[in-house]
C-alpha positions in Angstrom: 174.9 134.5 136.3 172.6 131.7 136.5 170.9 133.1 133.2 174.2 133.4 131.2 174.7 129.6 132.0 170.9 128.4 131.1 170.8 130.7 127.8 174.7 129.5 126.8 173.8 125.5 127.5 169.8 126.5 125.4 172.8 128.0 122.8 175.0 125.1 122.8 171.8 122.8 122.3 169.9 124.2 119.3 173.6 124.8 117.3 174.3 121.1 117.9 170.7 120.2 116.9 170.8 122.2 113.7 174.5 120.6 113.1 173.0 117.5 112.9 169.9 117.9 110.7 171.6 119.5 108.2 174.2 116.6 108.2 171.5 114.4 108.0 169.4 116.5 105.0 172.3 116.6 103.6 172.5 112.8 103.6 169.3 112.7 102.2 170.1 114.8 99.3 173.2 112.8 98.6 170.8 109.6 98.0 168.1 110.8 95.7 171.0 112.5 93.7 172.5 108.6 93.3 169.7 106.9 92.9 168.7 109.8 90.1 172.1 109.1 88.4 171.5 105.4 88.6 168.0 105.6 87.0 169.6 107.5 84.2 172.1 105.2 83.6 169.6 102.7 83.9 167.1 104.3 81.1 170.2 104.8 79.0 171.5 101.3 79.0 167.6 100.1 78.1 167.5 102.9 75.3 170.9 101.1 73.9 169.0 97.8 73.6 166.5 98.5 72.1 168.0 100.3 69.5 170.5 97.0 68.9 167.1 95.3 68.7 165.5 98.1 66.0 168.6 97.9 64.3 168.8 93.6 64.0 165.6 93.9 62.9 165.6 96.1 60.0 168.9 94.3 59.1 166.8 91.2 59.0 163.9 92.5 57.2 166.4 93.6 54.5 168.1 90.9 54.0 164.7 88.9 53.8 163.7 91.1 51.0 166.1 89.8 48.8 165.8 87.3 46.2 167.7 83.4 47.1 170.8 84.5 44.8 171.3 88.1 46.2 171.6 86.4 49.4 173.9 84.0 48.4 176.5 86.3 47.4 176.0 88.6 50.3 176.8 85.7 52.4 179.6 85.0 50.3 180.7 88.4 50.7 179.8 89.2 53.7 182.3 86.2 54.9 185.1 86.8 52.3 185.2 90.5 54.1 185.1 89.0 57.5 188.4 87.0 56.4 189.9 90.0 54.9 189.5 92.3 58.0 190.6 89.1 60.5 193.9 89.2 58.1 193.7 85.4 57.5 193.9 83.2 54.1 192.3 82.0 51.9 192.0 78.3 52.3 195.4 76.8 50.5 193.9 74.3 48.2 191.9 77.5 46.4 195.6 79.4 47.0 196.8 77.1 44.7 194.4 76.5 42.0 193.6 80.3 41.6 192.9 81.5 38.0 
């Protein structure tokens, strides 16, 4: 009888034992997958920056290529579409004096 006790309360013990390392493994699974998802995120956000930067820079390099009047009017018309796709005016004075 004595045995039956000992080997049931040796039972109990290991079962609540295991119960709680695998709660806690399982904890520690939970993290690295997190902190993996957040590194990837991370590496993706740095990926996005410095292909903005790539891209600035050739945008740069060709507009640099190009003689003082070539620029000019890509200004020009870089700004006239700007105005056209904001939906505003022309400035009334040239409204009003248009060929």
């Amino acid at each position: 009888m004595k045995k039956n006790i000992i080997r049931g309360i040796v039972f109990f013990f290991l079962c609540v034992i295991a119960m709680n390392s695998q709660a806690q493994s399982q904890k520690r699974v939970e993290k690295t997958v997190e902190k993996r998802s957040d590194q990837l995120e991370k590496d993706k956000e740095a990926k996005k920056k410095e292909a903005r930067k790539q891209e600035e820079a050739k945008r740069k390099a060709h507009i640099e290529m190009q003689t003082k009047a070539v620029q000019k009017r890509m200004k020009k018309t870089r700004r006239k579409s700007k105005r056209n796709n904001d939906n505003k005016k022309e400035f009334f004075v040239k409204r009003w004096f248009k060929r």
